[in-house]
C-alpha positions in Angstrom: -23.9 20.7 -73.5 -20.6 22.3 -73.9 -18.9 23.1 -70.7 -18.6 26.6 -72.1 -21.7 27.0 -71.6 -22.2 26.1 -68.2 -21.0 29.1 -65.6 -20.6 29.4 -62.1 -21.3 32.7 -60.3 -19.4 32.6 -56.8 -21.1 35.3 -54.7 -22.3 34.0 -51.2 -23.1 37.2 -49.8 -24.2 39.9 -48.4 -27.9 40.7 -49.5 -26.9 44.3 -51.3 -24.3 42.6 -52.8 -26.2 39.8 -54.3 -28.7 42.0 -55.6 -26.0 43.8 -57.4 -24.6 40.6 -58.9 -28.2 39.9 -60.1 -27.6 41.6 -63.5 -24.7 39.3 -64.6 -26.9 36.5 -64.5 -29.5 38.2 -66.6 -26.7 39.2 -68.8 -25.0 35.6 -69.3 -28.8 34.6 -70.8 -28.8 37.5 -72.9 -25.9 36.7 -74.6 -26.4 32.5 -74.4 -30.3 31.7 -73.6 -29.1 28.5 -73.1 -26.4 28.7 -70.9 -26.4 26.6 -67.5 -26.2 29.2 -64.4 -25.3 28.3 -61.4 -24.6 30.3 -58.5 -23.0 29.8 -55.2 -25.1 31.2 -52.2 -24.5 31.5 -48.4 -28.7 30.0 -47.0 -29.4 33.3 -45.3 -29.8 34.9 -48.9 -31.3 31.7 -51.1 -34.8 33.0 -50.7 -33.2 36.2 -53.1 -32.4 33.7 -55.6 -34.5 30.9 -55.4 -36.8 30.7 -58.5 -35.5 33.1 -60.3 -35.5 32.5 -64.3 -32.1 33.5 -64.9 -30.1 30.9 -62.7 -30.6 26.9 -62.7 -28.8 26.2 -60.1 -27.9 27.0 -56.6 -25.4 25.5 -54.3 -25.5 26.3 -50.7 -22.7 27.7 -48.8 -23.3 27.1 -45.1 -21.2 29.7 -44.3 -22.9 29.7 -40.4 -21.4 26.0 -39.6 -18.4 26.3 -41.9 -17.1 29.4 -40.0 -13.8 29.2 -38.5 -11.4 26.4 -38.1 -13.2 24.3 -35.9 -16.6 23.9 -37.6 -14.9 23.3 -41.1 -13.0 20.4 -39.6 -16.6 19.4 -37.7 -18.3 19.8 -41.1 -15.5 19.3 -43.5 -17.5 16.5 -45.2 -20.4 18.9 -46.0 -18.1 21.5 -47.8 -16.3 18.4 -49.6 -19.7 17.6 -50.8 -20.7 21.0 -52.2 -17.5 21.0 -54.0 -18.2 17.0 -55.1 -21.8 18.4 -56.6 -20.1 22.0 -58.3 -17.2 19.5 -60.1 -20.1 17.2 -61.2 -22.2 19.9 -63.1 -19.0 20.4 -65.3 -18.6 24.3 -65.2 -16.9 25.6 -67.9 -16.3 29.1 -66.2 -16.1 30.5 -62.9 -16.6 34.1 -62.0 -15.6 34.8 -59.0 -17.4 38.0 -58.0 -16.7 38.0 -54.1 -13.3 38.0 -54.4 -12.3 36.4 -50.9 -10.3 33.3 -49.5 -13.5 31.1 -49.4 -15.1 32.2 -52.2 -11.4 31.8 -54.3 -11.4 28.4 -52.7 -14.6 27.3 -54.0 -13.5 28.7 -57.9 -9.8 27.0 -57.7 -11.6 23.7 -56.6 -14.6 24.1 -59.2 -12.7 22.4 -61.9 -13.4 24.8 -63.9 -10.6 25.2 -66.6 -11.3 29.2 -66.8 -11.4 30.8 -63.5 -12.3 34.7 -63.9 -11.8 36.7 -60.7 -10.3 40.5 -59.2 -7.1 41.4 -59.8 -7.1 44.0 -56.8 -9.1 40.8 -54.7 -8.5 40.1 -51.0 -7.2 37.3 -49.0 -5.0 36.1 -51.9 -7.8 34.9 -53.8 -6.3 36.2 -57.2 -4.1 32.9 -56.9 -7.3 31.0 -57.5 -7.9 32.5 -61.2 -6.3 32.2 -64.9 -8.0 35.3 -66.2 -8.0 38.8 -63.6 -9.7 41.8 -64.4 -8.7 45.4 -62.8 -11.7 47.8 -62.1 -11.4 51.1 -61.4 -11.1 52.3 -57.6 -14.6 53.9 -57.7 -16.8 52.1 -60.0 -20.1 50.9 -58.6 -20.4 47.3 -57.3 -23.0 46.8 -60.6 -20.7 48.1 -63.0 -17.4 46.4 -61.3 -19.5 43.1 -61.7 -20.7 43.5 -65.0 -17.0 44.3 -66.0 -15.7 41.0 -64.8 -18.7 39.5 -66.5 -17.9 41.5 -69.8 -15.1 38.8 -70.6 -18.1 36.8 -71.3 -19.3 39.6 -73.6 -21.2 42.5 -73.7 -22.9 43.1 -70.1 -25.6 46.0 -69.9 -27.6 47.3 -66.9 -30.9 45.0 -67.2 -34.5 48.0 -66.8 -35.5 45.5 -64.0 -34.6 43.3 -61.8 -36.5 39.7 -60.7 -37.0 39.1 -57.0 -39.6 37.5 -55.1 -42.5 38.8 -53.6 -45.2 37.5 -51.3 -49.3 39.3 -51.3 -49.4 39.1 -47.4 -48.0 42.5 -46.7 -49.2 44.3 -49.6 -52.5 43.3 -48.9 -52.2 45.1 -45.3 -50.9 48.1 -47.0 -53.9 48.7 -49.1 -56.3 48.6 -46.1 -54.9 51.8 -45.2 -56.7 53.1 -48.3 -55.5 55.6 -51.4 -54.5 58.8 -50.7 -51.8 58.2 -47.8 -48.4 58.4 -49.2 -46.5 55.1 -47.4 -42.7 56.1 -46.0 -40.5 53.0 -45.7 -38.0 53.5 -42.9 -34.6 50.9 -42.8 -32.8 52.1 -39.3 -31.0 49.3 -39.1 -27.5 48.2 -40.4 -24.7 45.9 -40.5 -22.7 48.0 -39.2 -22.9 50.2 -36.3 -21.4 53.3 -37.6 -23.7 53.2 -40.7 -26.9 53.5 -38.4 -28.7 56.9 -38.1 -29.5 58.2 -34.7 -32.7 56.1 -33.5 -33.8 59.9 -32.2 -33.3 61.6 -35.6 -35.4 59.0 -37.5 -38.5 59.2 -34.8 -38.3 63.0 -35.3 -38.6 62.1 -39.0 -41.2 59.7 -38.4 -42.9 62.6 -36.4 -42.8 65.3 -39.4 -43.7 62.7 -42.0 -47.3 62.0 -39.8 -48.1 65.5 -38.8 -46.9 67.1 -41.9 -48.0 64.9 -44.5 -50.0 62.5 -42.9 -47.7 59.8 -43.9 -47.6 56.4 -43.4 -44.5 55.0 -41.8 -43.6 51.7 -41.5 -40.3 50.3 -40.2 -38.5 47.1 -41.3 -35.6 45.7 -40.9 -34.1 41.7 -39.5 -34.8 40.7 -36.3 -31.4 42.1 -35.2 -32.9 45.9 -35.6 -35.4 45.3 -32.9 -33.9 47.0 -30.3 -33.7 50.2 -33.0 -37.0 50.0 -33.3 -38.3 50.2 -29.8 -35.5 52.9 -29.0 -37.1 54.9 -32.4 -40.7 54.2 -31.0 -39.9 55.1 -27.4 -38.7 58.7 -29.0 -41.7 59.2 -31.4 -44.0 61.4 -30.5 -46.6 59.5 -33.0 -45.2 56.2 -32.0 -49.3 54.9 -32.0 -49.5 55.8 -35.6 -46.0 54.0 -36.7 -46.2 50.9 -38.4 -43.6 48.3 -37.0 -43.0 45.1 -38.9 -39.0 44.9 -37.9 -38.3 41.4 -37.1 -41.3 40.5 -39.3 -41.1 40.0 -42.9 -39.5 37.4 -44.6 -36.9 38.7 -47.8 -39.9 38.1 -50.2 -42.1 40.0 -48.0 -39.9 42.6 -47.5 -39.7 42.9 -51.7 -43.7 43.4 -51.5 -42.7 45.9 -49.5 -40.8 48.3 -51.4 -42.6 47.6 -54.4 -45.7 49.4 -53.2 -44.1 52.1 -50.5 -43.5 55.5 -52.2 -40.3 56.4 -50.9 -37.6 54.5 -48.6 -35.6 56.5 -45.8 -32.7 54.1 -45.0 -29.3 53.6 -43.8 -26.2 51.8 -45.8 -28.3 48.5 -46.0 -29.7 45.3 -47.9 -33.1 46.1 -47.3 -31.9 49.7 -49.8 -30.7 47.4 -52.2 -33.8 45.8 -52.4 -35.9 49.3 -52.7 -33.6 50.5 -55.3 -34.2 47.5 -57.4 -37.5 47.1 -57.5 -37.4 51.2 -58.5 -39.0 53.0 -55.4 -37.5 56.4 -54.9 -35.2 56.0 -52.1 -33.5 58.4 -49.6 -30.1 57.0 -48.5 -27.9 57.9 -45.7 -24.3 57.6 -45.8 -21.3 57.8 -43.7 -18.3 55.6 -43.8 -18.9 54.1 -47.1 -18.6 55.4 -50.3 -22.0 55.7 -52.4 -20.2 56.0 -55.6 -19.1 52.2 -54.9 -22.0 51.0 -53.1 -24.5 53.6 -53.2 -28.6 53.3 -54.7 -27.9 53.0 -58.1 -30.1 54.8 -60.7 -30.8 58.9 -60.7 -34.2 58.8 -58.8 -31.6 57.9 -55.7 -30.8 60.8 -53.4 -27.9 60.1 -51.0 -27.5 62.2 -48.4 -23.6 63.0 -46.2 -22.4 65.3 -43.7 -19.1 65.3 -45.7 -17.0 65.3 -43.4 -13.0 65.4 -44.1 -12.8 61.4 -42.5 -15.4 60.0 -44.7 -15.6 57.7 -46.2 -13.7 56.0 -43.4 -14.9 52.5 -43.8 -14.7 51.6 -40.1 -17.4 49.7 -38.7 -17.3 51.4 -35.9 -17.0 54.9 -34.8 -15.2 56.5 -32.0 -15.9 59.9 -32.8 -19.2 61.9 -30.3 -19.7 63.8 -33.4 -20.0 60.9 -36.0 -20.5 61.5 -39.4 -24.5 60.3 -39.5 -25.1 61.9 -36.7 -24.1 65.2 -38.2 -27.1 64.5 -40.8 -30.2 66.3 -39.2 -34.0 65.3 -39.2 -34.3 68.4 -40.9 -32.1 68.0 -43.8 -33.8 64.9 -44.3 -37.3 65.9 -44.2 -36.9 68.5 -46.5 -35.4 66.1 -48.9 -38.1 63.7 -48.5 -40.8 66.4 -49.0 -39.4 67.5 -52.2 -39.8 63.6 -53.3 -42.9 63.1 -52.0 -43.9 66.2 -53.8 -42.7 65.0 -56.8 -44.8 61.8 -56.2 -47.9 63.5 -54.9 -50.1 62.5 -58.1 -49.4 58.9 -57.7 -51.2 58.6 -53.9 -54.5 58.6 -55.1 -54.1 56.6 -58.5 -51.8 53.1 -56.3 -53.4 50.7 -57.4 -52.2 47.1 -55.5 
């Protein structure tokens, strides 16, 4: 096969991210069914990718024991290796869609002869490319990738997108019967400033049970635990409040979304995910900028105090009166209850 035909996406992470990089590769089959993708991939976020029937190949990025200039020179030979196996599949073309040092390291060392990356990229990565594209400040991660991707040709917004699911967890979820509208809750983060007040989601939680008779269910990594328990301890219904935080696997957490009926959540993967795989979701925003990251498609609300500092895109925030905290249970509930209004007809007729 031509190396023109063989193409390299560079996108390690972070979940949300990868997700939004997912159309590209649908796109590259669309225009060349058979084009070699590959696609570079930090192992917390191979389970997105793995099987998927738009990309051949993946080649691991253990970012974990490659961090930092003492485990590369411990585990030099592993990276050496990866690059070894990405020079053997003979890529024609690298895009670059992480734009960072490691990732720019990885397409400069590809040996690739064209090397298609962000102008505007950080950590001097543009130095690793021949060809540079220049988005506009505030186009949407989707649209920013598919631009890059467009010098391949014409890149649309696939209707759907393919990612794994497992039957365990929908199989709990239709014990709870028809009728019961399911409420997905995500109070967890990557950053701390882009969390919702534990207290404001269990008042949610609260409304959504007495008002609606709703079930809730939180999820989240392992990480959000302690969120959890803190949103549990504050709950008034905390006995009727499903917790699987800490539980589900990516797949599982796919199943998920698929058959909830609207998702409450924070700046997060896991609201990647939701939006998808289609399910109406309620986002909550702060220091990042929803027109760059935001759910993407108009059955997305986002809701923002809109304050004069956002967004700030500080991780963390010293301010008493940060900007999530100035969204109220309140404003969110009566957002969700219009949406769950909305859905009210599909309750009785989920079929899973």
């Amino acid at each position: 096969m031509k190396t023109s035909q063989r193409i390299l996406i560079v996108k390690p992470s972070a979940l949300g991210d990868i997700i939004h990089a997912l159309p590209v590769a649908i796109g590259i089959k669309k225009i060349n069914p058979n084009a070699i993708v590959g696609w570079v991939v930090s192992r917390p976020y191979q389970e997105i990718l793995e099987n998927n029937p738009y990309i051949d190949k993946l080649f691991i990025f253990e970012r974990k024991r490659w961090g930092g200039m003492n485990n590369f020179w411990q585990h030099k030979g592993e990276f050496f290796e990866l690059i070894h196996n990405i020079r053997a599949a003979r890529f024609g073309t690298v895009l670059d869609l992480q734009g960072l040092l490691r990732s720019g390291i990885i397409t400069l060392l590809s040996g690739a002869p064209r090397r298609i990356g962000f102008k505007n990229a950080r950590e001097i990565a543009p130095f690793a490319y021949n060809e540079w594209v220049t988005p506009p400040l505030r186009m949407h991660a989707i649209e920013r990738y598919l631009l890059l991707a467009g010098q391949l040709g014409p890149m649309h917004m696939p209707l759907s997108l393919p990612l794994p699911q497992t039957p365990l967890y929908p199989k709990k979820m239709a014990a709870w019967g028809h009728g019961v509208p399911i409420v997905v809750l995500v109070p967890g983060a990557r950053w701390p400033s882009k969390i919702w007040p534990a207290y404001h989601f269990a008042m949610l939680a609260d409304m959504l049970i007495a008002r609606m008779q709703a079930k809730v269910v939180l999820v989240g990594a392992s990480s959000d635990c302690d969120i959890g328990r803190q949103i549990l301890e504050h709950c008034q219904a905390a006995s009727q409040v499903v917790n699987w935080i800490g539980q589900t696997s990516l797949a599982d957490l796919t199943a998920i979304m698929v058959h909830a009926h609207l998702v409450v959540t924070n700046d997060s993967g896991p609201m990647h995910i939701a939006t998808a795989v289609g399910t109406p979701t309620v986002a909550l925003f702060g220091p990042t900028d929803p027109a760059r990251t935001g759910p993407y498609g108009s059955q997305h609300v986002v809701l923002q105090a809109r304050l004069p500092c956002e967004p700030c895109l500080q991780k963390i925030c010293r301010r008493p009166d940060f900007c999530l905290k100035a969204i109220t249970p309140q404003q969110v509930w009566q957002t969700v209850e219009s949406c769950l209004r909305l859905k009210s007809r599909e309750f009785a007729e989920t079929i899973y």
